[in-house]
Structures are given as structure tokens and as C-alpha cells.
C-alpha positions in Angstrom: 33.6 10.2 29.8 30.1 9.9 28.4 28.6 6.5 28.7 28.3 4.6 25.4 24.6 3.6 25.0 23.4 0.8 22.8 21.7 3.2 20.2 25.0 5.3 19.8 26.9 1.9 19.3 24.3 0.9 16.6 24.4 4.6 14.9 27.8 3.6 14.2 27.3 -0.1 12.9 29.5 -0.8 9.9 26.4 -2.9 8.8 22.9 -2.3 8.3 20.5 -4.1 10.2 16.6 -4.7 9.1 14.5 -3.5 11.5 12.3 -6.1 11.6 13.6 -10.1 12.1 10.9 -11.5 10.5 11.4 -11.6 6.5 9.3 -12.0 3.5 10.8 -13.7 0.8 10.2 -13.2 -2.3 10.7 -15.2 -5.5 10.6 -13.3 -8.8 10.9 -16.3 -11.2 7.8 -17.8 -9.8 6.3 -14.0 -10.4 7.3 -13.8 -13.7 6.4 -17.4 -14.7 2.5 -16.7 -12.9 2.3 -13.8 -15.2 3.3 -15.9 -18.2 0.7 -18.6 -17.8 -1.9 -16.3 -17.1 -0.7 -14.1 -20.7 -0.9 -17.4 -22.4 -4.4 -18.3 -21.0 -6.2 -15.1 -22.0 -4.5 -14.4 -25.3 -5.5 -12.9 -27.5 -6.6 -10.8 -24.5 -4.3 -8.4 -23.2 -2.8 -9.2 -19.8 -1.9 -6.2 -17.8 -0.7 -6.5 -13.8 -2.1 -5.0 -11.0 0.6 -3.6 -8.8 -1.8 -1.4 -6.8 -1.0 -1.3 -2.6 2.8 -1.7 -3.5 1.8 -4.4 -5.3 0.0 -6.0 -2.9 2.9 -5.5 -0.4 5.7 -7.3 -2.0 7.0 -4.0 -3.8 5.9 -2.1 -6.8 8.8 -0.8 -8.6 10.8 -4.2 -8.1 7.8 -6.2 -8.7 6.8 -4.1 -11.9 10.6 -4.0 -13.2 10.4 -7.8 -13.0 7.5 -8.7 -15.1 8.4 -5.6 -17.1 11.7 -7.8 -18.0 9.6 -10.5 -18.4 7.4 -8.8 -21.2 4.6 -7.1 -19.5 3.8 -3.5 -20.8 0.3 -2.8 -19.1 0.2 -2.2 -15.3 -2.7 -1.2 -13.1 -2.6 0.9 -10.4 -5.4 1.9 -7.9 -4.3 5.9 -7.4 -2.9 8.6 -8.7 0.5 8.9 -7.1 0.8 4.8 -7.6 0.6 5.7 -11.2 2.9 8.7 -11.3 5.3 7.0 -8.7 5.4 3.8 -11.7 6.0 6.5 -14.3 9.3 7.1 -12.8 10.3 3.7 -12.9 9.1 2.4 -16.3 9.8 4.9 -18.4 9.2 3.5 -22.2 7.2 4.4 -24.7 5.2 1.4 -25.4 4.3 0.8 -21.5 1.3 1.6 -20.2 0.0 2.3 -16.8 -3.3 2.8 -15.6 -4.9 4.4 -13.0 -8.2 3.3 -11.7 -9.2 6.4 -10.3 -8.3 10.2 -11.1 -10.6 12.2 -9.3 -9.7 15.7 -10.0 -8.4 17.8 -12.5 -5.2 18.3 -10.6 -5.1 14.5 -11.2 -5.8 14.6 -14.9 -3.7 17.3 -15.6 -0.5 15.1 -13.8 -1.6 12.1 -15.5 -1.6 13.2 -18.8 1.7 14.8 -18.5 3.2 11.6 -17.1 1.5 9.4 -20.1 -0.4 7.7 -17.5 -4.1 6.6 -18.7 -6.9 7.3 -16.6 -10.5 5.5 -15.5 -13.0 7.5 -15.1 -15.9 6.9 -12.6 -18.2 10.0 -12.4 -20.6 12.0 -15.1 -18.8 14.7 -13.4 -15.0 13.1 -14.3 -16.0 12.7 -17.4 -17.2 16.2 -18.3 -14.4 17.4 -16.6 -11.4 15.4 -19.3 -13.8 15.6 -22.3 -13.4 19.7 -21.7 -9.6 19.6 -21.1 -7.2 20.5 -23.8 -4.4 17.5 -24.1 -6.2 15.4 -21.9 -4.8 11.9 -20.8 -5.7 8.8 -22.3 -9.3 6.9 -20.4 -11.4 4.6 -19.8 -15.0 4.7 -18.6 -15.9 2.5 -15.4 -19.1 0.7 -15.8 -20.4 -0.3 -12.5 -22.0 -3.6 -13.3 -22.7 -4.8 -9.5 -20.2 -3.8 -7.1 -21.9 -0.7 -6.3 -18.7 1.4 -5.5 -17.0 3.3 -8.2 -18.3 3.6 -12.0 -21.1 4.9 -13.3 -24.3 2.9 -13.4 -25.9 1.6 -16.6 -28.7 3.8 -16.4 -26.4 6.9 -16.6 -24.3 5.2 -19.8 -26.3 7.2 -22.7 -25.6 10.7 -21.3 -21.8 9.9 -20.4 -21.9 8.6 -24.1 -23.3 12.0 -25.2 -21.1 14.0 -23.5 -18.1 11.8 -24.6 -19.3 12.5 -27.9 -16.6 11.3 -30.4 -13.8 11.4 -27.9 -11.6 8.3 -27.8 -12.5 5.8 -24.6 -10.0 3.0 -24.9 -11.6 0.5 -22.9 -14.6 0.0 -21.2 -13.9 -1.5 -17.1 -16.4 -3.4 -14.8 -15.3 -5.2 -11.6 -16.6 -8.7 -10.9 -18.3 -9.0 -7.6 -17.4 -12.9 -7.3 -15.1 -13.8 -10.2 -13.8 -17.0 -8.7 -17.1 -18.4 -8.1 -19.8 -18.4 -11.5 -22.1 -20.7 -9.7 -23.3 -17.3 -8.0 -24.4 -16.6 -11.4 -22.3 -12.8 -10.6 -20.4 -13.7 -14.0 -22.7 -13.7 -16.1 -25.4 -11.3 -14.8 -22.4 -8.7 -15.1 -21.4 -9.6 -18.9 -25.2 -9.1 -20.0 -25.0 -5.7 -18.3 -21.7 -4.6 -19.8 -22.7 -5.6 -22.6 -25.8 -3.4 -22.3 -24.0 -0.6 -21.8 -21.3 -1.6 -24.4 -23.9 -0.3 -27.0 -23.8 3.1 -26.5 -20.0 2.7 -27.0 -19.2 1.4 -30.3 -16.4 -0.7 -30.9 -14.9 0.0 -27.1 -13.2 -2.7 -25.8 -13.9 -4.3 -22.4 -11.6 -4.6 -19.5 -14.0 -7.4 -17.4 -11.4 -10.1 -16.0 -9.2 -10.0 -12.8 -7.8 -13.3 -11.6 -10.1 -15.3 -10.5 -12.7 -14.4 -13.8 -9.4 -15.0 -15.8 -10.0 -18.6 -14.7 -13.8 -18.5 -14.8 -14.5 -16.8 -18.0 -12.1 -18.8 -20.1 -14.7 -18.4 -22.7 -14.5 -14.7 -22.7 -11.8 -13.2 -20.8 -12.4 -9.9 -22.4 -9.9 -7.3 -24.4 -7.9 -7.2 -21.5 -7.7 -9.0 -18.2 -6.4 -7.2 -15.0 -4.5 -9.8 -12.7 -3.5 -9.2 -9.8 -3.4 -11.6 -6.3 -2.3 -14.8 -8.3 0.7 -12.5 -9.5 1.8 -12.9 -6.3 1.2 -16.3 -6.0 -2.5 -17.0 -4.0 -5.4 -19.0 -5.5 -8.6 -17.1 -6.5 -10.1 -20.4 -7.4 -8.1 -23.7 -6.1 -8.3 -26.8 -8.7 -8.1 -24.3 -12.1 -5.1 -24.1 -14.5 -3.2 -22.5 -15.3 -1.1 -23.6 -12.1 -0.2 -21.0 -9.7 3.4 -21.1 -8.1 3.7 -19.3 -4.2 5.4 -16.1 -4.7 6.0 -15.2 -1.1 7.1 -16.8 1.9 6.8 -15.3 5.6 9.7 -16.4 7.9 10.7 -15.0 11.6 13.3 -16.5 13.7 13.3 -18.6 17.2 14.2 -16.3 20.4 14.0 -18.5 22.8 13.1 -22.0 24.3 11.2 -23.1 27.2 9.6 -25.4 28.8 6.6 -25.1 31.1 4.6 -27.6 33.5 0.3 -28.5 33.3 -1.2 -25.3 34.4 1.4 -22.9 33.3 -0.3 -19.9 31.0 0.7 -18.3 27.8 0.5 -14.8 27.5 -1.3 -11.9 27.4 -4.9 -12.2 29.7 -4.1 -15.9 29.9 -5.8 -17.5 27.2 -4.2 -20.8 27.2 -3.0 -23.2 29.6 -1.1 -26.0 29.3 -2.8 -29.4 30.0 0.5 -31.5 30.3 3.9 -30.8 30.4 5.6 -29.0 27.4 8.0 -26.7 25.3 7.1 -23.5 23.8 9.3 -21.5 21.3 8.9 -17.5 21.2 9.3 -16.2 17.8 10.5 -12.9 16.6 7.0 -12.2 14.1 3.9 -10.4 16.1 1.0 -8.3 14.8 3.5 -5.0 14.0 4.9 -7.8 11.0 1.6 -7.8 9.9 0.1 -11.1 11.5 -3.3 -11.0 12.1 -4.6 -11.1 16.0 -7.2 -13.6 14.8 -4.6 -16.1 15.0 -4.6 -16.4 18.5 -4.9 -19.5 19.6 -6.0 -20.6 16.3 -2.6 -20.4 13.2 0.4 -22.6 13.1 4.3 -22.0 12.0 5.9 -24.7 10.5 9.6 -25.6 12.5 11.3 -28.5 10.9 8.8 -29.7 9.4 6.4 -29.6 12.3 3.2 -28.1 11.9 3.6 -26.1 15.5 0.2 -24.1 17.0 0.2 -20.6 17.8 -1.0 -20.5 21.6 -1.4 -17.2 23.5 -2.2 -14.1 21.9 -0.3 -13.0 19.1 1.5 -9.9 20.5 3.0 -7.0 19.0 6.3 -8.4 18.7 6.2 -11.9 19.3 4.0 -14.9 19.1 4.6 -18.5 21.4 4.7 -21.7 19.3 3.7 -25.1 21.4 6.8 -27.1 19.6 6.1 -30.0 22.2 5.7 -32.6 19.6 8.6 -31.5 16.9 11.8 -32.1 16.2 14.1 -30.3 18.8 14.0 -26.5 18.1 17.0 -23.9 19.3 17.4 -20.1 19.4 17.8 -19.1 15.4 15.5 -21.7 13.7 13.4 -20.0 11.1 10.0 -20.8 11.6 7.7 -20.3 8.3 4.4 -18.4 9.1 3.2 -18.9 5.6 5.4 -20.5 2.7 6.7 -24.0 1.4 4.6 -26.9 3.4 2.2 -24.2 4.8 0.1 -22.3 2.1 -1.0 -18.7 3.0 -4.3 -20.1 2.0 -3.8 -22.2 5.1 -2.5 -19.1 7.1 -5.5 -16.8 5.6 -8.1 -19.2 6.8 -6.8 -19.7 10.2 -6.8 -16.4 10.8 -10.3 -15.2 9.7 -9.0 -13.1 6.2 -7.9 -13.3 2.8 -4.3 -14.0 1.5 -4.5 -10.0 0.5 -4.7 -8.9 3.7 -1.8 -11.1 4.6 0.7 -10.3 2.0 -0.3 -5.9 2.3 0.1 -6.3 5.7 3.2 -8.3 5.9 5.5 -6.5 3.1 4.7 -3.7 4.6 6.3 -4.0 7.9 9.0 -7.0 7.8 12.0 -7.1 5.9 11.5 -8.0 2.3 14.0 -9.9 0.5 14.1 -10.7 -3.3 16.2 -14.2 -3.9 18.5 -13.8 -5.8 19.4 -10.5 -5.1 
């Protein structure tokens, strides 16, 4: 008889196991209710959502069916296939999704058979949809700053000639640092939209993300594209509206130790304990998305215990120093970032921004909506 091997036994698991133990939660009522606040603090500005990246890792067709429910009917996506991809899921006629880039006329041509608008960012894209027969909807990128994608102001007059009388439904810029006017970013980037707004009579403007949605109360624009405090981050902490966490990182104990003064953590070494203590291994390492940069520098919270990271953070696994907490066991969940431990708190200890942390993150652990 053939031996049995683990992976045949799990091929014929009754139940399906995640593949990764540690879990993002996510919360969709404190989704919806961030995109509410932020509708009813631009109005009479549109309020569209950015669900570019999967939006931002916590799932684009679930996240866009929720606010969709919720009354959101403008959604921004960063490519192509995002856009195409959301087509499929949100169907109606009075939802619209943009794309913020469309590059070729394969793209156009896909775009405007799927009812999905297009930004244009090139003399060259623009010549190219002002020549096509039943071209998609656009709008013209402006670049006011950034120095990216978008045309620059200089080049606004001949775009305008070649657009001719053509509809462009909105005009886009991208702030450089929305969250933060006392750079002065804000407002050089208004004048110079405005600039450029001339040779485009009557366009709208698409100027706000998040954190100018909070900065540029005065003038949020025709339509404001938010996106990070969707998912529940602070572009700006200390401005309403008020932003509820979204997401909550979560990974389980393993195992519990304890190790004498001298005794090393980890990969090359890097710490050592200077007195007796207990260590916890938990099931969340850089292939869930956590930074490396939290080596020896983040924290999990067990029980209420903030508990440090020491040792590297390996691929699978990082150790917690859990010395001081409550008694820990195999199965406690410990929260990387969540309720008591803000991923603005995670973000900063490790170096990066809370984007980076929730792309990475719902991309490799096991997502769950509460709730179902």
C-alpha cells in the first residue's frame, strides 16, 4: 500500500483551509460610513472612490459592491484591466468608472465598449481618441507638479486645439502634498489648473484626493477622488470629518518560550536578551506582507500588551518579547495593526506608509469581510 502523505490527506480535506494564518479583517460599515462623511464634506462636489491596486489591497469588487450599495456611482481605477475587470461587476447605467490611464488604442477601443471613461495623459492620446469613431468618454490630465503623467501647461493650447469641440468631462491634476498646504503645493497647483482651465471652457476639475479633500475645504473641486481614508488611514491626523479603521491585521501565536540573558533571536543574531524572558512566535512574516523594516523596531498587541518585535521579521514568522504581558498561549491572536494599535503606528515603525501596508497585506493573508 502507498503511504498516505500529508498533501494527499489535505487534497481530500472536507474543508477549505486559508493558506495563510494571518488574517486581515475587514469591516465594511466603517467603509461605507468613511465614504459617506467624506460625500457629505465635499458636496456639492462629486465624490468618486479610488479602488485602484485591488483597492488598495482589501478587494475591489467586494469593496466597490459595498459603497456601490451604499450610494457611490463614480469609481477610479489606476489601469485598464482594473477598469474593465469593475465593468463586470458593476454593471448599471448610471455608474461610472474611470480609468487613469489608457495608453493605446487597443485600450480605448476596450474602454469605450465597456462604458468605461478614460484620462488622457499624452498630445499623442489625445490625437489618437479625438480621431476615433465612437470613442470612450475622457478626461485630460493636467500635470500641475507631480511631474509623472499629464500633459504640462505649456502644451494645454495645442491639446485644446486638437480637442477642438470634442467633449472633455473633466479636467485632473494630482496634488503633490495634499495633506499638508503649509508646503504651499495646494495652492501653487490651483493657480496652475486654473491656468490651463482657460483654454477649456466650462470643464470641470477633478483636483481633490483625500487628504486635499480635508485641506481644500474651500474648494474641493467638481469632483474629489478619495481613496486611502476609504480604507480607513489618516491623510491628515486632527481633520474632520472623522475617519473610522477599516482594516485590521491579525496572525496567531505558535508557540511559547522562554529564554535565559544571552540567548539570541533569529536570523544573524540581531538581538539578545539582557535578562531572562518569554518570547511568542507568531504565524505573520514578510510573505503576509509585513515589512522587514520592522525588525527589531514594530510591536503586536497580545492582550492588551503592547509586545516588541525582536529578531528579524522572517518570511513566515516574526518573535514577540511578551515578557511583561499577560500570560500568552499557542492560538492567541496577536494584532499587527488594528483596534489599540493604529496602522499609523505600524506604518511609522516600519519606515512606510499605511498604503504600502494594506497593498501588501491583502494581498497575501487571508482576507475576511465581517459579517460575511
Amino acid at each position: 500500500m502507498t503511504p498516505t502523505t500529508m498533501a494527499d490527506a489535505n487534497l481530500r480535506h472536507p474543508f477549505t483551509l486559508p493558506h495563510r494564518l494571518a488574517r486581515l479583517d475587514i469591516d465594511p460599515g466603517a467603509l461605507t460610513r468613511n465614504w459617506q462623511r467624506f460625500a457629505g464634506h465635499v458636496a456639492p462636489a462629486t465624490c468618486a472612490a479610488v479602488v485602484k491596486a485591488d483597492a488598495y489591497g482589501l478587494g475591489m469588487e467586494a469593496v466597490s459592491r459595498a459603497l456601490h450599495r451604499a450610494g457611490c456611482e463614480v469609481f477610479v481605477t489606476a489601469l485598464p484591466g482594473e477598469a474593465l475587470a469593475l465593468r463586470s461587476v458593476l454593471s448599471g447605467p448610471r455608474t461610472t468608472i474611470w480609468t487613469l490611464s489608457a495608453p493605446t488604442a487597443a485600450h480605448l477601443r476596450a474602454a469605450a465598449d465597456a462604458r468605461v471613461s478614460v484620462v488622457l495623459n499624452t498630445v499623442e492620446e489625445v490625437a489618437r481618441w479625438a480621431a476615433m469613431p465612437g470613442r470612450p468618454e475622457a478626461g485630460l490630465h493636467i500635470d500641475t507638479g507631480m511631474n509623472r503623467l499629464g500633459i504640462g501647461p505649456a502644451q494645454a493650447p495645442e491639446v485644446a486645439a486638437t480637442i477642438g469641440d470634442l467633449p472633455i468631462r473633466y479636467l485632473f491634476t494630482h496634488l503633490v502634498s495634499g495633506a499638508e498646504p503649509e508646503t504651499g503645493w495646494n495652492d501653487r497647483q490651483a493657480a496652475r489648473l486654473d491656468a490651463c482651465r482657460a483654454a477649456f471652457a466650462g470643464v470641470p476639475l477633478s483636483l481633490a484626493n483625500s487628504g486635499g479633500a480635508l485641506t481644500l475645504a474651500h474648494r474641493p473641486g467638481d469632483k474629489a477622488r478619495i481613496g486611502i481614508a476609504l480604507y480607513g488611514a489618516h491623510p491628515r491626523a486632527g481633520h474632520a470629518p472623522a475617519i473610522e479603521p477599516v482594516a485590521a491585521l491579525h496572525a496567531p501565536v505558535l508557540q511559547v518560550r522562554d529564554i535565559g540573558p544571552g540567548d539570541s533571536v533569529g536570523y544573524d543574531a540581531t538581538w539578545t536578551a539582557g535578562r531572562a524572558s518569554r518570547l511568542a512566535t507568531v504565524s505573520a512574516g514578510y510573505a503576509d506582507g509585513l515589512p522587514r523594516t520592522l525588525s527589531n523596531r514594530g510591536s503586536v498587541l497580545l492582550h492588551g500588551a503592547r509586545c516588541p518585535i525582536v529578531g528579524r521579521v522572517s518570511m513566515d514568522s516574526i518573535v514577540v518579547d511578551v515578557t511583561d504581558a499577560p500570560p500568552v498561549a499557542p492560538g492567541d491572536q496577536a494584532t499587527i495593526f488594528g483596534p489599540g494599535l493604529p496602522i499609523e503606528s505600524c506604518a511609522h515603525d516600519a519606515g512606510t506608509i499605511p498604503y504600502e501596508l494594506l497593498c501588501a497585506a491583502g494581498r497575501a493573508c487571508t482576507r475576511v469581510w465581517l459579517g460575511g
